[in-house]
C-alpha positions as CSV (number, residue, x, y, z in Angstrom):
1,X,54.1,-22.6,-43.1
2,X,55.7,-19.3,-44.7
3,X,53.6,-16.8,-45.7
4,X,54.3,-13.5,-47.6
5,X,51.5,-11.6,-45.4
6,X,52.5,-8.4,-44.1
7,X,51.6,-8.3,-39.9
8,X,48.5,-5.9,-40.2
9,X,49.5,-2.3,-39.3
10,X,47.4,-1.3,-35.7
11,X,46.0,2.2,-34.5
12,X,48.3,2.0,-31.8
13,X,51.1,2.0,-34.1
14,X,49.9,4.9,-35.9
15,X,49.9,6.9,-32.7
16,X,53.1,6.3,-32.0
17,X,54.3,7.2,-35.2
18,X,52.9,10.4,-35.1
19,X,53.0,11.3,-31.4
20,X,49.3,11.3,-30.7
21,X,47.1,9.6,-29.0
22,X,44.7,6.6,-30.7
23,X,41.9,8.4,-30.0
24,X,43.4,11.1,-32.5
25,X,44.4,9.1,-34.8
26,X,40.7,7.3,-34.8
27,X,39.0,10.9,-35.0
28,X,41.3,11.9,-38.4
29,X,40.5,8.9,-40.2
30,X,37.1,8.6,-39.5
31,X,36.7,12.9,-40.1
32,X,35.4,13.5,-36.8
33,X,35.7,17.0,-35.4
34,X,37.7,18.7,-32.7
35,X,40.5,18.1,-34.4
36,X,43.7,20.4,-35.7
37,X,43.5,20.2,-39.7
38,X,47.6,20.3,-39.6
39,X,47.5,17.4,-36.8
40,X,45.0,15.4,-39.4
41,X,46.8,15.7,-42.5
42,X,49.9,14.3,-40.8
43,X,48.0,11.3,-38.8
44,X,46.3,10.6,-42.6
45,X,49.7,11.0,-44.2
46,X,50.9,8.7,-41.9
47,X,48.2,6.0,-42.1
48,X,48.7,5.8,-46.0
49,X,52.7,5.5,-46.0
50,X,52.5,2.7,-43.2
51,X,49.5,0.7,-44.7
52,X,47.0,1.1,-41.9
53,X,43.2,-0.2,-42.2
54,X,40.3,0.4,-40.0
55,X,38.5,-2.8,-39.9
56,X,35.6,-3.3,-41.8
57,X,33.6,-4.2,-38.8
58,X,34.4,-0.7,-36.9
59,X,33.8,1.1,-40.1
60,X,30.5,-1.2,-40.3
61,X,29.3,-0.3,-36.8
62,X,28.8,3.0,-36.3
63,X,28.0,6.5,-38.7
64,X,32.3,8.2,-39.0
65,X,30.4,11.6,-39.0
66,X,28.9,11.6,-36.1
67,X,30.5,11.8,-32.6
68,X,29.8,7.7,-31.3
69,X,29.4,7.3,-27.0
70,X,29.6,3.6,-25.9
71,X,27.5,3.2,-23.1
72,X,28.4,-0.1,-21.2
73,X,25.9,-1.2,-18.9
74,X,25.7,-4.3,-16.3
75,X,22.4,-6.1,-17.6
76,X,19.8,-4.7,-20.2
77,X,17.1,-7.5,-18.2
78,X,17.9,-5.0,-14.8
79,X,14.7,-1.9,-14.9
80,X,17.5,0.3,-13.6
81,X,19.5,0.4,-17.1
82,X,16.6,1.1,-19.3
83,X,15.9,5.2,-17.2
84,X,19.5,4.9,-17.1
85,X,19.7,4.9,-21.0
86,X,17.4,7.3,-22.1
87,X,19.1,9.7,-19.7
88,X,22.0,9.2,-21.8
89,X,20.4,8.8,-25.4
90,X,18.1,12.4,-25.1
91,X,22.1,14.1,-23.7
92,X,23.5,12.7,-26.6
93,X,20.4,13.2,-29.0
94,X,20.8,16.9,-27.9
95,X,24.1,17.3,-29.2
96,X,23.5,15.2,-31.9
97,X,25.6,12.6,-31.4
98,X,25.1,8.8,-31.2
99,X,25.2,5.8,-28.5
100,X,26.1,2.4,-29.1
101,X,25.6,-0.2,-26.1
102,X,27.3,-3.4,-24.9
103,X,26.8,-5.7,-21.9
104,X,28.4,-6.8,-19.6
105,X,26.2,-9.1,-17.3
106,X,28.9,-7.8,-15.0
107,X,31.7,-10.1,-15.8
108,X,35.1,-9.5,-15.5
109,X,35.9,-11.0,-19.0
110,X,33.3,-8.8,-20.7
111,X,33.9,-6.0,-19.6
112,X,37.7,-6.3,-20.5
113,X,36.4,-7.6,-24.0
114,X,33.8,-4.4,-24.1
115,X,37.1,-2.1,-23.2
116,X,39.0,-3.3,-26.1
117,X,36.0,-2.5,-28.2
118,X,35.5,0.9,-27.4
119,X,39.0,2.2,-28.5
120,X,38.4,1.0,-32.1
121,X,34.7,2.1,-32.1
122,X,33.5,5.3,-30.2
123,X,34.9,9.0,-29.4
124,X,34.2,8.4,-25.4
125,X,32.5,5.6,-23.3
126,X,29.7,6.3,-20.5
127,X,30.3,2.7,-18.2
128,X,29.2,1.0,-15.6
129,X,32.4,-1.3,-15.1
130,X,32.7,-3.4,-11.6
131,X,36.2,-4.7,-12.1
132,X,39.2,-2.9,-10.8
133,X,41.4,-4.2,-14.0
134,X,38.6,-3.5,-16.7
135,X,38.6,0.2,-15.5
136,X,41.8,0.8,-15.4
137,X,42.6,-0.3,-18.8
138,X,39.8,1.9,-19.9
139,X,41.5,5.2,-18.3
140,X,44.8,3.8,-20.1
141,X,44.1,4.2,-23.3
142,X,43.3,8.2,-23.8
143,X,39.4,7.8,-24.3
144,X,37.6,10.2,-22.5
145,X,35.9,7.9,-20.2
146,X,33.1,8.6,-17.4
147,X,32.0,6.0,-15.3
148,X,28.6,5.4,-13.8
149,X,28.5,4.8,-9.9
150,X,31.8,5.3,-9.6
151,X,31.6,4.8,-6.3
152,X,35.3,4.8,-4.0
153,X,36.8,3.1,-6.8
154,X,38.2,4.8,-9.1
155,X,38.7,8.7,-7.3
156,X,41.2,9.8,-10.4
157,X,38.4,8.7,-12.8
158,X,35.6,11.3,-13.7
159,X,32.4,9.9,-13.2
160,X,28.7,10.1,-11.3
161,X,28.2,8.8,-7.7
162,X,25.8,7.8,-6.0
163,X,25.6,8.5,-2.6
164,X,24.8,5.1,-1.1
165,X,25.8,6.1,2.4
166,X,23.7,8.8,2.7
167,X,21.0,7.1,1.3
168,X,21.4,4.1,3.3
169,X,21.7,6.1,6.5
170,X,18.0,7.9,6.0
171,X,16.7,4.4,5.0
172,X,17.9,2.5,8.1
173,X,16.8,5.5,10.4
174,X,13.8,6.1,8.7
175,X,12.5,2.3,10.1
176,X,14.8,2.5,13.6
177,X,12.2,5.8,14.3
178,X,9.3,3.2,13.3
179,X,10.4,1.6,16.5
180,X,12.2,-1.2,14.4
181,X,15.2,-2.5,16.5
182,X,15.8,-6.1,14.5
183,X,16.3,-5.2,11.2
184,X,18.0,-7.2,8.3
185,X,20.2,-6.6,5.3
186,X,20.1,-8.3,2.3
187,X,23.0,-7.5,0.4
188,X,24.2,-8.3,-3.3
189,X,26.4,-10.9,-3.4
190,X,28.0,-10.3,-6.8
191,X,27.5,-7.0,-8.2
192,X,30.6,-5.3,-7.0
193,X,33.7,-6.2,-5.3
194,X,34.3,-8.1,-2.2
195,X,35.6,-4.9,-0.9
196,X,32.9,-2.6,-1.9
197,X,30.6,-5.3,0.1
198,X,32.3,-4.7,3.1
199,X,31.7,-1.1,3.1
200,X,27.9,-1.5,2.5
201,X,28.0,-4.1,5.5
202,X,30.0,-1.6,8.2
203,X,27.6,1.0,7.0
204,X,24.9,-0.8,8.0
205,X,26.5,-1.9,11.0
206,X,28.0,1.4,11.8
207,X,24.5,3.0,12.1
208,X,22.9,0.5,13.9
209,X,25.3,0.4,16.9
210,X,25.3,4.4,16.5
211,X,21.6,3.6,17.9
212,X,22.9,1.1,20.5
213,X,21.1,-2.1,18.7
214,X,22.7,-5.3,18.6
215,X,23.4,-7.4,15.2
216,X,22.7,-10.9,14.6
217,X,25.3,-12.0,11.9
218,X,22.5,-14.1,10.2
219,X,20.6,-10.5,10.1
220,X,22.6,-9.6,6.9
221,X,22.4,-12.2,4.2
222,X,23.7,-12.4,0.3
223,X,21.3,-12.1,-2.2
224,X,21.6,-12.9,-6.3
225,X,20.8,-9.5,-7.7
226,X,17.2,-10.9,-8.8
227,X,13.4,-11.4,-7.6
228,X,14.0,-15.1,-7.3
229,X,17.6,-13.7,-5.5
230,X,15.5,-12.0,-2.9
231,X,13.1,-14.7,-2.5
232,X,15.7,-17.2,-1.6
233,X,17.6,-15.0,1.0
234,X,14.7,-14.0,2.5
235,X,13.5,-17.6,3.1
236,X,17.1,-17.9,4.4
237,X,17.0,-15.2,6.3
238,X,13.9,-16.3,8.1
239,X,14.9,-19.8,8.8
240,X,17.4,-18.8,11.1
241,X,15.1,-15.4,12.5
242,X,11.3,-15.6,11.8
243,X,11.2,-12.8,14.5
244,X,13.2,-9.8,12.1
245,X,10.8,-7.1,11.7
246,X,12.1,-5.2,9.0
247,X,14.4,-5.4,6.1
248,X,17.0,-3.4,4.0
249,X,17.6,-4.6,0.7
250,X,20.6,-3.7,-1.8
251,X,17.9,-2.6,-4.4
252,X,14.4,-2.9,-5.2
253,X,14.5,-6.2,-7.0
254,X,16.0,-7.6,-3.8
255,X,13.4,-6.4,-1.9
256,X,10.1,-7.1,-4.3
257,X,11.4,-10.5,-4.7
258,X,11.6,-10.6,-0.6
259,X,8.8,-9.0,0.2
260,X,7.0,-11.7,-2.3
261,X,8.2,-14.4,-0.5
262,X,7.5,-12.7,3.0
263,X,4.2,-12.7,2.1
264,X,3.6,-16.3,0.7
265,X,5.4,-17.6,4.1
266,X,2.3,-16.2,5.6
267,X,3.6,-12.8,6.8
268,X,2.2,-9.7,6.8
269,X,3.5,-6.5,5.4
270,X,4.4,-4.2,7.2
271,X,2.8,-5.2,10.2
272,X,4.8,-8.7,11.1
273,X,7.9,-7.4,8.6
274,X,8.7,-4.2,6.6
275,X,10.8,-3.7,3.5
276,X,13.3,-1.1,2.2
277,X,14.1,-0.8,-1.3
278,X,17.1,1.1,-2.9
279,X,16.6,2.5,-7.0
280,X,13.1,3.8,-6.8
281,X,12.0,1.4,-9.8
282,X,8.7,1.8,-11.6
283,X,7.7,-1.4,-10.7
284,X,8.2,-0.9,-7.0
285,X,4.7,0.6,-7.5
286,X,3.1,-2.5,-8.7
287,X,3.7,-4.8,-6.2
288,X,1.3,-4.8,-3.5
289,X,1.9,-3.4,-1.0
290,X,4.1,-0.8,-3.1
291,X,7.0,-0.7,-1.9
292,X,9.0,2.2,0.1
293,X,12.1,2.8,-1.4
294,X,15.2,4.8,-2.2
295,X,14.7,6.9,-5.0
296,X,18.1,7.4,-7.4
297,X,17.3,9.8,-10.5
298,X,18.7,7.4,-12.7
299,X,18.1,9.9,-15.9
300,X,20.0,12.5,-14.3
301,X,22.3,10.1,-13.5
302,X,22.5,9.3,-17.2
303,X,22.3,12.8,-18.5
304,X,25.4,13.7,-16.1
305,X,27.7,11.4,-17.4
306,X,27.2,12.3,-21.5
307,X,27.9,16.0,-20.0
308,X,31.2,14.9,-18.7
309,X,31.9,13.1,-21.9
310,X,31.1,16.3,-23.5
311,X,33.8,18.3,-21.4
312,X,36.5,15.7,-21.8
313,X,35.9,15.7,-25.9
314,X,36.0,19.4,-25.3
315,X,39.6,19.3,-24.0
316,X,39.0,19.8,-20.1
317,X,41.1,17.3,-18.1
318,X,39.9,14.5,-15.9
319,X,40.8,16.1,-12.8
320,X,39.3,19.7,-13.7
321,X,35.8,17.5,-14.0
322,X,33.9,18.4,-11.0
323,X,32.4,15.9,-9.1
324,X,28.6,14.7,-9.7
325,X,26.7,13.1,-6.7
326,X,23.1,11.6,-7.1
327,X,21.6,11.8,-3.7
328,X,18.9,9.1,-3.2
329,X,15.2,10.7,-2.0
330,X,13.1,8.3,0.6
331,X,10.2,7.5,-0.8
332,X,7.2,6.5,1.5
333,X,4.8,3.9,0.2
334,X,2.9,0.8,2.6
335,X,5.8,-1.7,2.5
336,X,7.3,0.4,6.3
């Protein structure tokens, strides 16, 4: 029916009034600093004349006076996030500035939700985003932006990677000099692209005929990033080969949860089948026997990215950023 409601006046619209970016305009009404007192008095001018609002909810969310990072991560129940966070939270503490955190659970529509989000309610977002389209409407929108494990994906992006090849390689030739020559991969079926899979598999397959050993195809098997994930690839896994002797996993709950069920199917560990890790999580110590692993600094890898975020608020631009590469450290326990 006809209504005499006015459409509600957006950010975006601001910004184009006034030749800025939203970011700007988000910064001058909220007080925030780094900011041109001449370029904030127009942007507020602005704002007043065409009728703009900030929602009650963004106003609601976070402290204006503060400098806001949103930290997007895959999945608060994964150990990995939690090191991962206060690596971020003590940067930001140090500069005094605040973190707000969404989930994902790694799906494509919440992480373009959790996008949308950030452009109304932070200064600069520290992500881990697995979806082609979810990061690039994040480096669309002029929010400094760093991404976590960044990976191949995004090269224009600035970000932290981890080097998963190199750590990979020293895994799988740490157990090929164990005189391992059947080895296994149990790889994550869902937590990045179908592409990004790909390269983990020729990487694994790359090294292992650089050392002239043959592949089974039903040696590399897809796991649910879980405990109960590794479990049921594992039991998989040995259905079809009883006789694999050792075996990589994507990341340590992969591996605990398969090394669990190794050991309930009657095997021994390491002696009839050895396990590989990939994070170096705390609780990688607890299981018994602890288990040998790939060790990412996943505080570092945290503290890097809020630095980044600090250079990009500071005015450098994305491509004068340089590059920040966590390199993973074998760690040696009984599990190989």
């Amino acid at each position: 029916m006809p209504t005499n409601r006015k459409p509600r006046v957006t950010i975006d619209q601001v910004a184009q009034a006034t030749g800025v970016s939203r970011q700007t305009v988000s910064r001058a009404i909220n007080n925030k600093s780094e900011i041109d007192p001449e370029t904030r008095r127009r942007v507020l001018d602005a704002a007043q004349a065409m009728g703009y609002r900030p929602s009650r909810f963004a106003r609601g969310l976070v402290r204006q006076d503060l400098i806001t990072v949103g930290l997007v991560i895959a999945d608060v129940l994964n150990p990995f996030f939690p090191e991962v966070t206060a690596g971020v939270l003590e940067a930001a503490e140090r500069r005094g500035w605040q973190v707000v955190v969404y989930n994902t659970g790694s799906e494509r529509r919440k992480e373009l939700e959790v996008v949308d989000m950030l452009f109304d309610q932070v200064d600069a977002g520290v992500a881990f985003l697995l979806h082609h389209e979810a990061i690039a409407k994040a480096t669309a929108g002029n929010l400094p932006f760093v991404l976590l494990d960044k990976g191949g994906r995004a090269p224009a992006v600035p970000g932290v990677r981890i080097d998963f090849e190199g750590g990979a390689r020293r895994g799988l030739e740490y157990l090929i000099d164990r005189g391992h020559r059947r080895i296994a991969m149990l790889d994550d079926e869902a937590y990045l692209s179908a592409e990004a899979q790909n390269t983990r598999r020729e990487l694994y397959l790359k090294v292992m005929g650089e050392h002239g050993i043959p592949v089974d195809v039903d040696w590399i098997q897809p796991a649910h990033n879980s405990i109960d994930g590794g479990a049921a690839a594992m039991e998989r896994l040995l259905s079809a080969h009883r006789d694999v002797t050792a075996v990589f996993a994507y990341n340590d709950l992969i591996a605990i949860g398969a090394q669990l069920r190794a050991r309930a199917l009657g095997l021994r560990v390491p002696e009839d089948c050895a396990f590989l890790g990939f994070d170096g999580l705390s609780i990688g110590e607890l299981v018994e026997p602890p288990l040998t692993t790939l060790h990412i600094d996943k505080r570092r890898l945290g503290e890097i990215a809020v630095e980044q975020a600090a250079l990009l608020l500071g005015g450098m631009s994305e491509d004068e950023i340089p590059e920040a590469v966590i390199e993973p450290q074998l760690v040696v326990r009984a599990s190989a």
